[in-house]
N, C-alpha and C positions, 0 to 999 in steps of 0.2 A: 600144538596149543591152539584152540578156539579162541577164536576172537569175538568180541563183544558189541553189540548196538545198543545202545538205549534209547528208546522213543520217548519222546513226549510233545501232546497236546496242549498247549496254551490259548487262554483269553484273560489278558488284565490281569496277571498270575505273580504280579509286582513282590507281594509279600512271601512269596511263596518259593519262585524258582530259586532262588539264590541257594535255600538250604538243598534241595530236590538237588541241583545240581554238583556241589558241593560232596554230599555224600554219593554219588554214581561216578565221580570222576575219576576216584582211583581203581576202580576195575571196569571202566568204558574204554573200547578202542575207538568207538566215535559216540555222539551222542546229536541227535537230531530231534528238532524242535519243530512241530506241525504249527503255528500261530495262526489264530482266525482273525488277525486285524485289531492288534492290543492297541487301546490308546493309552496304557499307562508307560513304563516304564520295563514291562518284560521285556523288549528286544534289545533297549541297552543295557538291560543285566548279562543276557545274554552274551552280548557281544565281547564282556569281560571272562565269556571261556573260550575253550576250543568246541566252539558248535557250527553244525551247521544248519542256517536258519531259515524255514521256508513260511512264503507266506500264502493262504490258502483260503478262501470263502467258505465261509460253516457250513457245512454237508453232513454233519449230523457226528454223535458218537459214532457210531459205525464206522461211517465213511471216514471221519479225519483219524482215524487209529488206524487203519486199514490203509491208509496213504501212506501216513509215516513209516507200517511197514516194511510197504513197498518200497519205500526208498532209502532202506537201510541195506548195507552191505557186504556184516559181518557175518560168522557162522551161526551167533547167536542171536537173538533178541530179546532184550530187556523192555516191558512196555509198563512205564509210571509214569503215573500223573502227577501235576504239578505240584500237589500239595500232600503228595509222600516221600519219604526219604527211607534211604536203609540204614536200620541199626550197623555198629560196626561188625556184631556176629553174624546178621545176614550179609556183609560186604565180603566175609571171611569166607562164607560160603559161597558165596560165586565164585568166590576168586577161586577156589579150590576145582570147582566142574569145567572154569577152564583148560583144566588141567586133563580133564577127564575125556572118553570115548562117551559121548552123549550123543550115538546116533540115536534115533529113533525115541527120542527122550525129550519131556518138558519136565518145570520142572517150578512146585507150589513155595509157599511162606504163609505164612499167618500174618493176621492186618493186626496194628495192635491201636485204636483209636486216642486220640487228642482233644478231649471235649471240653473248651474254654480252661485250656491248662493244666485236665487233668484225666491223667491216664484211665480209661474205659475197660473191664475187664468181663463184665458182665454184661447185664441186661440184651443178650441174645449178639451184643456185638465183638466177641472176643471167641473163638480164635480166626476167626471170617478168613477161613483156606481162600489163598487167591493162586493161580496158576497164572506166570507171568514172564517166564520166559520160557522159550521155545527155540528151535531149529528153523533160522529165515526159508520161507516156502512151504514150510509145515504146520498153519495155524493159520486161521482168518477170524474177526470179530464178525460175529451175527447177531441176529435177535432185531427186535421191535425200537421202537421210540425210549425204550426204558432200558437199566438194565441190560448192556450188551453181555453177551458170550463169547469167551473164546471158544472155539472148536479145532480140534487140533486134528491130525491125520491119522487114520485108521491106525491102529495098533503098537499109538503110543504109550508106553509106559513114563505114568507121571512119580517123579521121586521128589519126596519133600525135603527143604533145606531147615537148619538152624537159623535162629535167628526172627528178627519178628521185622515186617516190612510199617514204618510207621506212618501213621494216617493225621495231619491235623487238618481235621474234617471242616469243627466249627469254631469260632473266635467268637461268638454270641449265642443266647437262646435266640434272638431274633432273627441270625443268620438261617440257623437251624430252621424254625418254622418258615420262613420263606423258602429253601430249598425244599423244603416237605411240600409245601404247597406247588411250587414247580413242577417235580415229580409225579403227583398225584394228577394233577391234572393232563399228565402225557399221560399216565394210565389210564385215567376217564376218558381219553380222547382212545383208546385203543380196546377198552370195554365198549364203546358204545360204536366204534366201529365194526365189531365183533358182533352187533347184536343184543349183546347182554343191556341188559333194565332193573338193576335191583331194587328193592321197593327199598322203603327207609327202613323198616326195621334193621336190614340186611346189614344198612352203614351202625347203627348200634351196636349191634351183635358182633360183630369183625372188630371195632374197635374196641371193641369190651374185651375182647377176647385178647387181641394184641396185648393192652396194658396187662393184663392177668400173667400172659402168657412170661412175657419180656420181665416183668418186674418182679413176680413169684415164683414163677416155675424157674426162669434162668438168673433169678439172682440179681433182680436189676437193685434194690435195696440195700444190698452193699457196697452199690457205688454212693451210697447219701444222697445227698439234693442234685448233684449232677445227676446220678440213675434216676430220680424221679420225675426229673424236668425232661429227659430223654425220652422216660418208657411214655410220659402224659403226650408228649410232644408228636414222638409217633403214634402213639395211638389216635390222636387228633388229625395225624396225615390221612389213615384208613378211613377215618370217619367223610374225612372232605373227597377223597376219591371218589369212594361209592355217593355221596353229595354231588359232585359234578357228574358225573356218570350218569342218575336221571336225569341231570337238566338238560345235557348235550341228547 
């Protein structure tokens, strides 16, 4: 039988780890907490499971998912964030590949989003394949300031589970635009590090394009007023990227 890690990163994740951990407990053989210095209340949630809890100065996405890692010691690795949890059909699935010859094998879920209470299916954010467990030593996160990667080991074959991995992403539209604005501006810092200078039309035309894109072609209109505050919301993150982008 494979035995199981679950990683996860924390900052001030108060509202959040309790569920997150809750759901991974019954198919975790351990479960390890990377903390960047919470001042709220995540460490003594914490402390009411079976964790082990480290604490760690911010090194970036990369680096702090890359630590935790490293410091897990099952055969598998589960890597979630604080503010997803697993369906009980995705728990059912794991439970099952423990069971299993999973050499040389990772292995995906589908994200299924939480947007102020209500379930997301559309507007470009549904079925967001994520590959999230792996063979410890066989996987690293890479990638820029946005947007890490997994990368996994040459001639892995990834097999998808049942099950949907859930995401409660935002508790606000205001949340939401503030992390869009976060985001964006580590891309304009990595656009304009790269060179790139797009003129203004450029940020028009992308975020025109986004909303069109997200709200028509993928259906964001059938989530109602949540898909419209979404698709308008990103699309105003595009617009501020390429906006920071010329000024930096």
């Amino acid at each position: 039988m494979n035995t199981l890690s679950v990683v996860i990163i924390t900052f001030n994740e108060e509202r959040n780890i309790k569920r997150c951990l809750d759901s991974v407990a019954p198919v975790a053989d351990e479960i390890i907490v990377v903390d960047s210095h919470s001042t709220d209340a995540t460490e003594a949630i914490c402390d009411r499971y079976d964790v082990k809890f480290f604490t760690q100065d911010w090194i970036g996405y990369i680096g702090q998912k890359n630590l935790a890692n490293d410091l897990a010691t099952c055969d598998l690795i589960l890597s979630i964030d604080a503010d997803e949890a697993l369906s009980k059909e995705l728990a059912e699935s794991i439970q099952k590949i423990k069971n299993q010859d999973i050499e040389s094998k990772a292995f995906s879920m589908n994200r299924l989003m939480n947007y102020c209470g209500k379930w997301i299916r559309h507007c470009g954010w549904y079925p967001d394949t994520k590959v999230r467990i792996f063979r410890r030593g066989q996987a690293e996160w890479t990638g820029k300031k946005v947007h890490e990667t997994l990368s996994l080991a040459e001639n892995t074959q990834i097999v998808h589970l049942d099950g949907d991995l859930l995401h409660y992403s935002y508790y606000s539209p205001e949340e939401h635009r503030r992390r869009i604005e976060k985001y964006a501006l580590l891309s304009a810092e990595e656009m304009a590090e790269s060179g790139k200078r797009p003129n203004l039309a450029s940020a028009y035309l992308h975020a025109g394009w986004k909303f069109l894109r997200d709200y028509v072609f993928k259906a964001g209109f059938l989530d109602g007023g949540k898909g419209w505050t979404i698709c308008k919301t990103n699309a105003y993150g595009v617009w501020y990227k390429y906006k920071k982008a010329r000024v930096l």
